[in-house]
C-alpha angles and dihedrals in degrees: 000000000000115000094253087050090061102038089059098041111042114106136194105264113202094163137066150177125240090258113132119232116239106235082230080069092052093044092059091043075059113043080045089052092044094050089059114124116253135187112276086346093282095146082205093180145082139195136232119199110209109191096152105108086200093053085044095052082044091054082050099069101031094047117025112020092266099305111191102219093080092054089058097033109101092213143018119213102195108197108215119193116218105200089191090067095051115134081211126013117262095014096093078094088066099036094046081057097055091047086050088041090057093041085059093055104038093051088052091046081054090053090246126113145215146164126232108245102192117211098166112123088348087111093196097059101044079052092051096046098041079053095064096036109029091229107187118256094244096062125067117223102227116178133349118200115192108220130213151129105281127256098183131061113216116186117226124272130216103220099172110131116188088192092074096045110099129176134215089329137028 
């Protein structure tokens, strides 16, 4: 699939089928995620596999009202910000959404899909997620993406409006 491909077709994927996902899948969400640009090069991320059905019904409820789409996902990538490794102070917000913008396309290259939960400044649900995964003090948990093989076929959106598009001036 070409990159622009990709970009106009992915979806938003809250259902799955009971279809495991290969860790060479997860690897390449990964290594996808991992190759995303970052201010100065800081990487300031890092990655938590949840695979434990019993830990992703439990972020379910913790995270997201008992949303459904984590009890069927097959697997959960949480995305973690890590200030101290910043290129530049305050921009591990932009750089952990590079590295979420590249797991949503390399899952749907993979023929997989997901949704961005975002979990970034909505204090409930980084407490309810630092409950299931003990993730330290010092790091934010920033986004989390079940991960599965689609039960549902959503057909592409054009999404292109002319109306927010301003040049040279407001």
């Amino acid at each position: 699939m070409d990159t622009l491909k990709a970009i106009m077709s992915r979806r938003s994927i809250r259902k799955f089928k009971d279809e495991p996902v290969s860790d060479a899948a997860i690897k390449k969400i990964l290594e996808a995620a991992m190759n995303a640009p970052s201010a100065g090069d800081g990487k300031p991320w890092h990655f938590v596999v949840i695979r434990d059905h019993d830990k992703l019904s439990t972020i379910a409820d913790n995270v997201d009202e008992g949303n459904q789409m984590f009890k069927q996902a097959q697997a959960a990538i949480l995305v973690v910000g890590d200030p101290s490794k910043e290129g530049f102070p305050g921009f591990y917000p932009q750089d952990c959404s590079c590295a979420s913008q590249n797991i949503y396309l390399a899952a749907h290259e993979l023929g997989l899909g997901t949704v961005w939960i975002a979990l970034w400044s909505v204090k409930p649900r980084i407490d309810g997620i630092r409950a299931v995964i003990d993730v330290p003090e010092n790091l934010e948990p920033f986004a989390i993406f079940p991960i599965g093989v689609p039960n549902e076929d959503l057909p592409e959106e054009y999404r292109y409006d002319e109306s927010r598009v301003h040049t040279d001036k407001w």
